[in-house]
C-alpha positions in Angstrom: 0.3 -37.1 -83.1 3.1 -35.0 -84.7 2.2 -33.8 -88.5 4.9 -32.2 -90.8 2.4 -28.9 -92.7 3.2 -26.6 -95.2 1.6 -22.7 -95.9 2.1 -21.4 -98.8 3.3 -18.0 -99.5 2.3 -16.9 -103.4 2.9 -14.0 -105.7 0.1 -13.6 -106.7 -1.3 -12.1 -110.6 -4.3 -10.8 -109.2 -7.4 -12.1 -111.3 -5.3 -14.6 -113.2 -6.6 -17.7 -112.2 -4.8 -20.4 -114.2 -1.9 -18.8 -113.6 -2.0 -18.7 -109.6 -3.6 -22.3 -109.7 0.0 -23.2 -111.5 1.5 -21.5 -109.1 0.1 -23.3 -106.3 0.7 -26.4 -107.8 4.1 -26.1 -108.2 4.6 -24.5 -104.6 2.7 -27.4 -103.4 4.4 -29.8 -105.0 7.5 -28.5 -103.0 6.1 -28.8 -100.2 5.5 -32.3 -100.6 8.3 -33.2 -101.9 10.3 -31.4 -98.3 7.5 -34.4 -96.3 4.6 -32.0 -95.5 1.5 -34.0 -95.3 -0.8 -30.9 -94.7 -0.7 -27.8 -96.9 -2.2 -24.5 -96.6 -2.9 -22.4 -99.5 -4.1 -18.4 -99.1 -6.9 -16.9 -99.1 -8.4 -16.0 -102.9 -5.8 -18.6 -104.1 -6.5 -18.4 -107.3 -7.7 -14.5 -107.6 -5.8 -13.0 -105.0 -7.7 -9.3 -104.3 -8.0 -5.6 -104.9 -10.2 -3.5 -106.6 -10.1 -5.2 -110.1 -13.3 -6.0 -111.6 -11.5 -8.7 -113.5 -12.0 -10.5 -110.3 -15.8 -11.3 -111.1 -15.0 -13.0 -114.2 -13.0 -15.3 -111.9 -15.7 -16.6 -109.6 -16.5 -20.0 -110.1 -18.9 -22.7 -109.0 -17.8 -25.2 -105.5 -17.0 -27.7 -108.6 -14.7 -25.5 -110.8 -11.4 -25.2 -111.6 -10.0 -24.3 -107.8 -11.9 -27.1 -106.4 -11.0 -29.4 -108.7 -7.2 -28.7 -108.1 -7.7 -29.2 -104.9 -9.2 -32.3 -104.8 -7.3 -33.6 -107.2 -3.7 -32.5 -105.9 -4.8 -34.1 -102.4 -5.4 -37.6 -104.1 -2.7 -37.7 -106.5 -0.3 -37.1 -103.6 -2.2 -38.1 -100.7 -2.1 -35.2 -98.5 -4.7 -32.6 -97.2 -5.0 -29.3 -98.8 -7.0 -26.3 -98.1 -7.3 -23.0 -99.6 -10.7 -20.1 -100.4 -11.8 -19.1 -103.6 -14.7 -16.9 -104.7 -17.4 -19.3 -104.7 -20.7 -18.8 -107.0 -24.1 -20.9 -105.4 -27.0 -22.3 -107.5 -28.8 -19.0 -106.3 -26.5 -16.8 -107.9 -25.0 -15.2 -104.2 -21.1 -15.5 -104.0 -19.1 -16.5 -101.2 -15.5 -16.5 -100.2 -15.1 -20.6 -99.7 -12.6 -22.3 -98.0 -12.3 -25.8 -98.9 -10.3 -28.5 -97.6 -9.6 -31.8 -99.3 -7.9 -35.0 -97.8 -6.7 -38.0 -100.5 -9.3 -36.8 -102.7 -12.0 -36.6 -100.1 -13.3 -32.9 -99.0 -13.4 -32.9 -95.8 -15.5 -29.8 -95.3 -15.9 -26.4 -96.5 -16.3 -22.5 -94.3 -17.6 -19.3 -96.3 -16.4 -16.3 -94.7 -18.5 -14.7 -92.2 -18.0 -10.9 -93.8 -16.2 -9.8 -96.4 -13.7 -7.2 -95.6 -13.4 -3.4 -97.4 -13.5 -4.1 -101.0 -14.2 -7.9 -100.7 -17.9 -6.2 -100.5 -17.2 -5.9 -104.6 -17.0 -9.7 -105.2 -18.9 -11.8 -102.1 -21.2 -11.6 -99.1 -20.9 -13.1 -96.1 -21.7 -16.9 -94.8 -24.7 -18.5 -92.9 -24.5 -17.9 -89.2 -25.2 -21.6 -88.8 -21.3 -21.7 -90.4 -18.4 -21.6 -87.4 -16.0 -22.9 -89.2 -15.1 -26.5 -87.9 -14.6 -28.1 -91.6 -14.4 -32.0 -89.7 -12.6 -34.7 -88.5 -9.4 -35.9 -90.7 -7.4 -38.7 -88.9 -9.4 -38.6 -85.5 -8.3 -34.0 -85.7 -10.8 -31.9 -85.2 -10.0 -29.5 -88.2 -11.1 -25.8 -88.3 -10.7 -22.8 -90.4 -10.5 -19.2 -90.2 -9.3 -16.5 -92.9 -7.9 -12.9 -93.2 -9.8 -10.6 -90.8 -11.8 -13.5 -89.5 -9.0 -14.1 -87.1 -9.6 -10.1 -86.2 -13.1 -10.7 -84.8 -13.2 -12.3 -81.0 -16.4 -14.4 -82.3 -13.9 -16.4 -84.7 -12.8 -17.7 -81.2 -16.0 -18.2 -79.5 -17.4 -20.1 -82.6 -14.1 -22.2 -82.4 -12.9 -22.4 -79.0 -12.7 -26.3 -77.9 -14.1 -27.8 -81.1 -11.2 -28.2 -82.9 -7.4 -29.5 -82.6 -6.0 -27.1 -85.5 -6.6 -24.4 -87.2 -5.4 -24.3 -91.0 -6.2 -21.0 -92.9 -5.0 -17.9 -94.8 -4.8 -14.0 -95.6 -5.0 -11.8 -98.8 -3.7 -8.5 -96.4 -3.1 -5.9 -98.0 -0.5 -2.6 -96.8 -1.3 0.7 -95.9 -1.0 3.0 -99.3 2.7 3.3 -100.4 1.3 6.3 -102.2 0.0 7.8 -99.5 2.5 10.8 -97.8 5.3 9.2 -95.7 4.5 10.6 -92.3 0.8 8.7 -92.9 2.7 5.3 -93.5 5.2 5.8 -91.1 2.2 6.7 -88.5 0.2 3.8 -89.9 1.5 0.9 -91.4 3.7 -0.5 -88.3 0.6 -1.4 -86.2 -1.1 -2.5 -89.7 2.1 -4.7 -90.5 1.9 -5.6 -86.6 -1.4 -7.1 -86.8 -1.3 -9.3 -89.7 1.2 -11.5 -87.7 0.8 -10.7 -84.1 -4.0 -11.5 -84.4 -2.1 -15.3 -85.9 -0.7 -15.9 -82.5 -3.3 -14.9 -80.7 -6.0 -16.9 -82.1 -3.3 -19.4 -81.3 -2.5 -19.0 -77.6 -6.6 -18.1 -77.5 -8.0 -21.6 -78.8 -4.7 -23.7 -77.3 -4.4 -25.0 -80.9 -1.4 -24.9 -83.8 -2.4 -22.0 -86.9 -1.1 -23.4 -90.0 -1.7 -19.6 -92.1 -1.0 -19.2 -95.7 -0.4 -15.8 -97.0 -0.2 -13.5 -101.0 3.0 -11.4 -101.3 3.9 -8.9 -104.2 2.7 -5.4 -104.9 -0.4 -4.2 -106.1 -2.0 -1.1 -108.2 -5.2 -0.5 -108.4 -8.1 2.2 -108.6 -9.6 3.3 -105.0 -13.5 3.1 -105.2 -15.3 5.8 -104.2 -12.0 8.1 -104.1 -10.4 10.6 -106.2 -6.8 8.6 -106.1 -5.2 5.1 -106.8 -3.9 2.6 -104.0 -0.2 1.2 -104.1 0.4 -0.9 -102.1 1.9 -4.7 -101.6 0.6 -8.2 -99.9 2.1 -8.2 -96.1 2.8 -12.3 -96.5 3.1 -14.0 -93.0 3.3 -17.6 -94.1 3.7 -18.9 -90.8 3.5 -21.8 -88.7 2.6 -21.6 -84.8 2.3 -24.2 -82.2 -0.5 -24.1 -79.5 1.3 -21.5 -77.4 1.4 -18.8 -80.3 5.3 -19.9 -80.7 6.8 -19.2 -84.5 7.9 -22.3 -85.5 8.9 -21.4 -89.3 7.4 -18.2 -90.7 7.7 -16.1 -93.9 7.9 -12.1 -94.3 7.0 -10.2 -97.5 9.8 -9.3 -98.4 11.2 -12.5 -98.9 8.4 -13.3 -101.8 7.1 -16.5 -102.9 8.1 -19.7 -101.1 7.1 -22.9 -98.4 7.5 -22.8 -95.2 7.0 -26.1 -93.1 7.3 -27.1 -89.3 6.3 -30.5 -87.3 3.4 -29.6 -85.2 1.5 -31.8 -82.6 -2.1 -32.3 -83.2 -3.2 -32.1 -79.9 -5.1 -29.1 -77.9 -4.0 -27.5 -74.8 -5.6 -28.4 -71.9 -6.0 -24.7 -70.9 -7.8 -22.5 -73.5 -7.2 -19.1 -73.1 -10.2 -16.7 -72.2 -11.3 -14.6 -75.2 -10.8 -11.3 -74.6 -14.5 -8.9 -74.1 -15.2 -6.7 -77.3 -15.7 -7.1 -81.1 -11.8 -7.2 -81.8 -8.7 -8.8 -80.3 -6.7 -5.7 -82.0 -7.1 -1.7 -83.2 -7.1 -1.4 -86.6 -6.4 1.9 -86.7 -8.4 5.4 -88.5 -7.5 4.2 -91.9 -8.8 0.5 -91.9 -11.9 2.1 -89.4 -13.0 4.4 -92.1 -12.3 1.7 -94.8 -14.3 -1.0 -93.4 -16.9 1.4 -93.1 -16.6 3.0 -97.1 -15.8 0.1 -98.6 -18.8 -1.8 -97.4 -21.1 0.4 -98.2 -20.2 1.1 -101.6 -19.3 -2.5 -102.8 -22.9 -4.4 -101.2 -24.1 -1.9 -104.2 -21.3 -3.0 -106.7 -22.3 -6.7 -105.7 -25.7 -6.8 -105.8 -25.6 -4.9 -109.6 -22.7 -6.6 -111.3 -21.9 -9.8 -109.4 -24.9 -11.7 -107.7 -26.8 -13.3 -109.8 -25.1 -13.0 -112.7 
């Protein structure tokens, strides 16, 4: 079965969540109105992130404004639409929630399995029960991954044969711009690499088509924990790839906000790739090493203070 998808690639006001909802409204719309009957949306959709504690104020419950946009976009216009949005339980713990509707229907929901550098600030990770197959839409076995979740070789094992497609998004952010020039010219190449290159590899991995949604714009914020300020900007990658990891329509930063859209065929390879041994399919390189590390140990603090719970 050949589907015509969409992803989404947004400018996103970070923390502004009516704002980016309209946004992805009208981007969607778009996309429907070029045929796509499937349509990714990014990661934090609504929030976008960073280090802005205006973020918190954002999180809402699996029935708030984000989900109720997207279940009500997919039935108005009878198509499938998926996108993650910081998520707030009846117990108070926040998650990063990806949720995908069909015709008004959700057809199932993945938190993220751990946040990444300063998500730590806003959400924890999901149940280990959770490996991300969302369900079956139109006899395809739908799964999702997000962001740095398509980093981690156990996003493959947990999805490896149990699903035709994979439909996701990112909220990557750049190596400093303010950092000194030799630094991003040292580091931001393999960073700029990855954000792309881990796409096709989880698609040549699983033997399935990626349909990846991506943020793009710049961003200025405080660094936590650090005498300085990060500048920086969104590295986009709205892209579509088929089951062999090939670019069928793809998106870079620097051309901002927009749709891409490609046919794909919903059906899996016969010959699943074998998942590389180790934690990671790529390096990420000193600076992300050390702020994986930093960030996560600061912002579980943050979280558990001024975010869960509350």
């Amino acid at each position: 079965m050949t589907i015509k998808v969409a992803a989404i690639q947004l400018a996103t006001a970070v923390a502004e969540s009516e704002e980016n909802i309209r946004r992805c409204e009208r981007l969607s719309l778009q996309a429907v109105n070029e045929g796509a009957q499937w349509i990714a949306l990014p990661e934090f959709f609504n929030t976008g992130v960073s280090w802005n504690p205006n973020i918190a104020r954002a999180i809402q419950s699996a029935d708030g404004e984000a989900a109720t946009f997207l279940c009500g976009f997919s039935k108005k216009y009878r198509v499938l639409i998926g996108g993650s949005f910081l998520c707030r339980l009846p117990d108070g713990q926040v998650r990063n929630r990806y949720q995908c509707y069909a015709q008004g229907r959700l057809v199932g929901q993945h938190d993220k399995d751990i946040p990444t550098m300063w998500e730590n600030y806003f959400y924890e990770g999901g149940d280990p029960g959770d490996i991300g197959v969302l369900g079956l839409y139109e006899n395809v076995r739908v799964g999702a991954a997000v962001c740095w979740e398509f980093m981690r070789t156990m996003t493959a094992r947990r999805l490896q044969n149990k699903v035709d497609v994979v439909i996701g998004g990112s909220c990557w952010w750049s190596i400093p711009t303010n950092f000194p020039l030799f630094l991003q010219k040292l580091w931001e190449p393999d960073n700029k690499r990855n954000a792309l290159e881990v796409l096709r590899d989880n698609a040549r991995i699983l033997g399935v088509p990626v349909i990846h949604a991506a943020h793009c714009g710049e961003i200025e914020c405080a660094m936590p924990g650090l005498p300085m300020s990060y500048t920086g900007f969104y590295e986009g990658n709205a892209v579509i790839l088929d089951a062999e990891g090939r670019i069928l329509a793809h998106r870079k930063p620097e051309e901002g906000e927009g749709v891409v859209s490609a046919e794909i065929l919903m059906m899996p390879k016969q010959d699943s790739r074998e998942i590389p041994q180790g934690y990671w399919l790529r390096k990420r390189g000193i600076l992300p090493f050390f702020a994986w590390h930093h960030q996560r140990w600061l912002g579980r603090r943050w979280y558990a203070r001024h975010v869960r719970g509350n």
